[in-house]
C-alpha positions, -999 to 999 in steps of 0.1 A, spaced: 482 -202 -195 496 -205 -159 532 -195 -167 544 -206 -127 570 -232 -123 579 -232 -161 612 -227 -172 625 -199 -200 657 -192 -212 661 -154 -218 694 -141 -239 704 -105 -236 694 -105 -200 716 -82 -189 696 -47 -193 668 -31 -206 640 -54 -224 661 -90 -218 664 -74 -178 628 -62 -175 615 -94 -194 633 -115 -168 623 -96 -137 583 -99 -152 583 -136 -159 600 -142 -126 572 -124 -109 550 -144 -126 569 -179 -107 588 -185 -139 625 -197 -135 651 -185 -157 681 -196 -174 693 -162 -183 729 -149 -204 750 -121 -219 788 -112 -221 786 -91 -188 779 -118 -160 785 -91 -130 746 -75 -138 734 -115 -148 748 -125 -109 735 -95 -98 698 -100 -111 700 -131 -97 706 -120 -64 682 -98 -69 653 -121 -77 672 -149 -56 696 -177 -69 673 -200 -63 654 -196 -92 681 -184 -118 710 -195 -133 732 -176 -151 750 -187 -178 776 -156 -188 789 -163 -225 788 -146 -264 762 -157 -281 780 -159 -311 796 -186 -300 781 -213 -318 779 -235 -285 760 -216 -267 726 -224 -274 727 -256 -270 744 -254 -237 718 -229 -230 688 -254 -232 712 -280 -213 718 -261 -189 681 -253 -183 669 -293 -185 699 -303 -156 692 -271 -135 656 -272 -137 643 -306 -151 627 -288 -182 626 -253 -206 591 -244 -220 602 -210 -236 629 -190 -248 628 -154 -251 652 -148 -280 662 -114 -278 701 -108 -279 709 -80 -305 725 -47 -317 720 -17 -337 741 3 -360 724 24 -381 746 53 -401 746 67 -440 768 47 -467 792 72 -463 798 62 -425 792 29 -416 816 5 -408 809 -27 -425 825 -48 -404 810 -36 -377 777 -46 -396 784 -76 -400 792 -84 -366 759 -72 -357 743 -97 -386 761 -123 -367 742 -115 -335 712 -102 -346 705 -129 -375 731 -161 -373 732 -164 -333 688 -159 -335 688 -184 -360 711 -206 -342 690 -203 -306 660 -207 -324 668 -239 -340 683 -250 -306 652 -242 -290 627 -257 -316 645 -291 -316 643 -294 -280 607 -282 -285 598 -309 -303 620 -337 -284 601 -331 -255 582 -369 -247 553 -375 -250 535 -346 -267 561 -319 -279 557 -282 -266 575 -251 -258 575 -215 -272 600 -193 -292 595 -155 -288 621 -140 -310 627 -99 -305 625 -86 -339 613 -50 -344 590 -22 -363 626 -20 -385 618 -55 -392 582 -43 -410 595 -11 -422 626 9 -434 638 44 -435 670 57 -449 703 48 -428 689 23 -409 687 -6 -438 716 -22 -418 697 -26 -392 663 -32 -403 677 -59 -431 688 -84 -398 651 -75 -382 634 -85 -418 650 -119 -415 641 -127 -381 608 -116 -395 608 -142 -426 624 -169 -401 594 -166 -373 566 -171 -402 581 -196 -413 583 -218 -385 553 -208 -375 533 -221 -406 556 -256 -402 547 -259 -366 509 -249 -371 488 -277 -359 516 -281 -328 519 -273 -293 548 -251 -303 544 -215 -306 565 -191 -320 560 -153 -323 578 -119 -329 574 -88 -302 580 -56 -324 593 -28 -304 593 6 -317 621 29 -296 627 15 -260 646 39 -237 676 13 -237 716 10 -237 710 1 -271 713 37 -284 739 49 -256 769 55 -277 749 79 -305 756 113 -308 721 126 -311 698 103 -287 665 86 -312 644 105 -287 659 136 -299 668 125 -336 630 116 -341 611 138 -316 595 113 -292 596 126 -256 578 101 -244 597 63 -259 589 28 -242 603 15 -214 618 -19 -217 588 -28 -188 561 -20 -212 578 -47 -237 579 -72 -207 544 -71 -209 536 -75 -240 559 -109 -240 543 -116 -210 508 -111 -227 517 -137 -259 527 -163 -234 500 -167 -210 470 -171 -242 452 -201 -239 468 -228 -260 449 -227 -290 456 -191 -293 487 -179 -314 499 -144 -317 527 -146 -343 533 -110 -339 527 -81 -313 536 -47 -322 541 -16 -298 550 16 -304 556 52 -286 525 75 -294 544 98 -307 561 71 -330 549 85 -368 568 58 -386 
């Protein structure tokens, strides 16, 4: 699949695998509708890969607008959207004892209602597109979302339903031209894990964790597959990685 000249919308955009996803599919003559809260490192990407082919659309993407505006934003700038990489999210993983259930359930309302909400954006416009619908969804879920270990249920609970919500959609769709699958990180040296006390690559003893670039390949990697070839899910984890 010949990704140049398409068109993918890419939430979380503003570092590690949203950033290095971005900056791959760029190279690859994509152009990008790309967001997050912090629009200084969006407007600063685009610079970077030049304006010309990127616009930034700074917002929360909790807000229940955004998608929509999102996909918009990509047909008026652009003409079209072929893909979104929806990949947005947080973590907060801590014993009963210490968690702050409110700040869980924010996180459930980025990491499971504001997916949902892009993917159904995305899909619809999917299958609007005249004459023969097409696009593909590439939702970030996570080894969390196909396993658990204690403390990190929180966490792994909003993974399992972006899980549930990709199969599904791609059984409905099956027979389509739209694609959806799930890239399955294992640890990626990320801000995701700045504010912890003891660092995952410490906690769990792996020296040597992914870099958000090796995810931007593997996304890459689903995309350009022939189009009778699905991948619903791509899993990649650290050597070290014994989970």
């Amino acid at each position: 699949m010949n990704l140049k000249d398409q068109v993918v919308v890419i939430t979380g955009a503003s570092s590690g695998i949203g950033d290095a996803v971005a900056r791959d599919l760029h190279s690859a003559g994509m152009r990008l509708v790309i967001t997050a809260r912090r629009e200084e490192r969006l407007n600063a990407l685009a610079d970077e890969l030049g304006a010309d082919d990127v616009e930034v659309v700074a917002g929360d993407i909790t807000d229940p607008a955004l998608p929509q505006a999102l996909i918009a934003r990509a047909v008026e700038r652009f003409g079209r959207c072929d893909i979104v990489f929806n990949n947005a999210g947080v973590i907060d993983i801590k014993p009963i004892d210490q968690v702050d259930i409110d700040k869980v359930c924010q996180m459930v309302r980025i990491n499971v209602e504001a997916a949902y909400r892009m993917a159904h954006a995305a899909l619809r416009h999917f299958q609007s597109i005249s004459p023969k619908p097409r696009g593909h969804l590439v939702n970030t879920s996570s080894i969390l979302g196909t396993k658990v270990r204690p403390t990190a249920g929180w966490y792994a609970g909003t993974k399992y339903a972006i899980e549930g919500l990709s199969e599904a959609l791609r059984m409905e769709l099956a027979g389509t031209d739209i694609a959806v699958s799930c890239v399955e990180p294992g640890l990626v040296l990320t801000e995701l894990h700045a504010d912890w006390e003891t660092h995952p690559v410490d906690l769990l003893d792996i020296p040597n964790p992914l870099r958000p670039e090796d995810i931007a390949r593997c996304v890459r990697f689903i995309l350009e597959q022939p189009a009778h070839v699905r991948i619903p899910r791509l899993m990649a984890l650290p050597g070290e990685h014994e989970i």
